[in-house]
N, C-alpha and C positions, 0 to 999 in steps of 0.2 A: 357980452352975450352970455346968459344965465346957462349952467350945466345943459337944462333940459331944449334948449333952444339947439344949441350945440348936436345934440344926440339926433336930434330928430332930422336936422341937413345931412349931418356924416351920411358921405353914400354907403347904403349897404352890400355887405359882400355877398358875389354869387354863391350861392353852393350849388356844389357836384350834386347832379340828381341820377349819374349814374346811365347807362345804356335803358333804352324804352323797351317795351314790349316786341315793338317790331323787328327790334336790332339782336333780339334772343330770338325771336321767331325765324329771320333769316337763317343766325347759325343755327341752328335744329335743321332746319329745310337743306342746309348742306349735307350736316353730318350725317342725317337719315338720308339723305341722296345717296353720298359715298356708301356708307355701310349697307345699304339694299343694293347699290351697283354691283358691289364687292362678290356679295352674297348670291348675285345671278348671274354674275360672270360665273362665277366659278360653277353653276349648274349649266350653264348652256357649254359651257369647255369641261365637264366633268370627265371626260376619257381621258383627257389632258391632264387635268390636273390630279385625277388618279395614277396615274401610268408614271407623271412626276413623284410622287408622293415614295412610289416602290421601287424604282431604279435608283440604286447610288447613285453614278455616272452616267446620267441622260447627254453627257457630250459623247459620249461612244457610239450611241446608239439614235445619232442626231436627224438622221434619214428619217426617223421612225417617228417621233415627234415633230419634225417639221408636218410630213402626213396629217396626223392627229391636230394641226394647229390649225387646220382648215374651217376649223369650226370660229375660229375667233374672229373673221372677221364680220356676220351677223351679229354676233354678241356685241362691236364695237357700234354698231348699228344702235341697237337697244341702249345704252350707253349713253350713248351721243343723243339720242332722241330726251330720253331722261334730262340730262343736262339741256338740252335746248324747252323745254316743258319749267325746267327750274329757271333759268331765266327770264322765261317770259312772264312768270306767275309764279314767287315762291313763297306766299302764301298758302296757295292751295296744288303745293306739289303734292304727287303719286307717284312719286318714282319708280312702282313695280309695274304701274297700267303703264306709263310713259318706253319704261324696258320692254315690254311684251308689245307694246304696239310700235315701236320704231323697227324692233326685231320683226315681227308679221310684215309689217307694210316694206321692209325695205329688203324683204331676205334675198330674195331672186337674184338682185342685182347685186349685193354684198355677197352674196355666197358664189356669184361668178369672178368677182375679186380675188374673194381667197383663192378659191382653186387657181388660177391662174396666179397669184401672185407666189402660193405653195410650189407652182409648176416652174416659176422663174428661179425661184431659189434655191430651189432641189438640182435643177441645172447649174445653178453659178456655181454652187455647193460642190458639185463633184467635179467641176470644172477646178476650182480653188485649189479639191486635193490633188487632181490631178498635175494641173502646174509647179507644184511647190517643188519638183523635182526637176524642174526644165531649165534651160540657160536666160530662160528669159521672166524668170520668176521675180524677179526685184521690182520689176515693170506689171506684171498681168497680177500679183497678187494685191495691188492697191489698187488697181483697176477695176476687177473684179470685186472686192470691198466696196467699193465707190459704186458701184453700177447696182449692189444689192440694198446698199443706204436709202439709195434714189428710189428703187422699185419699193420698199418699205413706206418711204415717204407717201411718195404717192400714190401708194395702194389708199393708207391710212386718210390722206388730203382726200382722196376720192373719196370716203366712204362718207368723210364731214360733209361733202357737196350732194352728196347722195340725201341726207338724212336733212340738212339745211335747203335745199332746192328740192323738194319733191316733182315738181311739173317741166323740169328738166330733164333730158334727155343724156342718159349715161357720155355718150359719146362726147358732148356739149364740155362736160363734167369734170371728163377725163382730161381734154384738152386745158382746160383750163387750172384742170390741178399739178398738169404736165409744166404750165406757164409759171404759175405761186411755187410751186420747187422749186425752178431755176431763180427764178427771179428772189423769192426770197429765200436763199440759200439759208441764209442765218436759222431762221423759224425751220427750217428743213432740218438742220444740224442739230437745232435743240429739239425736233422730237425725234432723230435719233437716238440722242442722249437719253431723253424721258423713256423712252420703251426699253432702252436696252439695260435703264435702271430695275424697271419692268418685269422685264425676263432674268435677268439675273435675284431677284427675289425672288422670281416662283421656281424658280432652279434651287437657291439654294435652301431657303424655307417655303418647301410649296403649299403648305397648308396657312403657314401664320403672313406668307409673303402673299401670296393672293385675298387673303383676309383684310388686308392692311393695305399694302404698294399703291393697287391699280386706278382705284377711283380718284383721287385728287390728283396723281400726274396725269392722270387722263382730260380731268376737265381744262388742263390747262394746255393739251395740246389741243382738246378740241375746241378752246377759247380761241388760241394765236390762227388756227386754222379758219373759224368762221369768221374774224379779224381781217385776215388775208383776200378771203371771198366778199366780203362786204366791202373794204376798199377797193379790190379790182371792179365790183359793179357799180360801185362810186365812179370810180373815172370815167365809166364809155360815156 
């Protein structure tokens, strides 16, 4: 078989042609998600994250910022709506109409979360300091940990079912985000972890930690969370 005979079977090799258009247009459609998240979180919690910025020691003065946190859970609203807008089309994501409109349409019922879940904490809270001095402190302070984990949770599961289920009824919501906490504990535990990773940034860098932190651990609890909901409406 003559050289040129040879050359012309030899199978050719692929070459790498490298990631498409598309697959760079995704990551931007994230990164500019995160980063505009980032950016309107921290306007819709601005007393927050003001008030973090000037206090040394906001563990002192913890009553007072739990108060002021009332505001985050609307903003988790907007957020989550964002994130459910980029997944469905992250082509032609908006992440700032997506925030402003999940925020608007879902405030009423997110913003009776916060309060109420500010109201449950504030009581566990002064419950917490209060027992630390009692005989039966070995037992009520991991108790009371545990019972403010859960109301965390499930504030947070509720507000995914809120924002994911619009033509649902809170109550419906609730119960059902009461269900995905217990039942999947695991996902419950890891967005404990993820928030308290969270908070402990805007605590200790509250300008570069809210700039940065919140948008990517966020989507990713509000991933395992509308996960949770979409398999539980799989089964009935």
């Amino acid at each position: 078989m003559s050289a040129v005979s040879q050359h012309l079977t030899r199978p050719k090799r692929r070459r790498w042609v490298g990631p498409g258009f598309e697959t760079f247009g995704s990551m931007f459609a994230f990164v500019y998600t995160f980063l505009a998240g980032n950016v309107l979180l921290a306007l819709a919690n601005a007393p927050l994250v003001f008030c973090l910025a000037l206090v040394a020691d906001p563990a002192t003065a913890w009553p007072f910022f739990l108060i002021l946190s009332v505001t985050i859970a609307p903003s988790l609203a907007g957020i989550f709506d964002s994130f459910r807008a980029l997944n469905d089309d992250a082509g032609t994501v908006k992440p700032v109409a997506a925030f402003l409109k999940g925020y608007k349409r879902c405030f009423k019922r997110t913003a009776l979360l916060g309060v109420l879940a500010v109201a449950v904490l504030l009581f566990l809270g002064l419950d917490l300091v209060a027992v630390q001095t009692m005989p039966g402190a070995a037992v009520l302070v991991p108790l009371i940990v545990m019972v403010a984990a859960v109301s965390v949770s499930l504030t947070v599961t509720t507000i995914v079912g809120v924002v994911n289920l619009p033509d649902t009824g809170l109550k419906s919501i609730l119960k059902a985000a009461l269900y995905l906490v217990v039942q999947r504990w695991y996902l419950s535990l890891g967005m404990f972890l993820l928030l308290g990773i969270i908070v402990s940034a805007a605590v200790l860098q509250p300008i570069l930690g809210v700039a940065l932190a919140p948008a990517p651990l966020l989507f990713v609890i509000w991933s395992n969370a509308s996960y949770a909901f979409h398999a539980a409406l799989r089964s009935q």
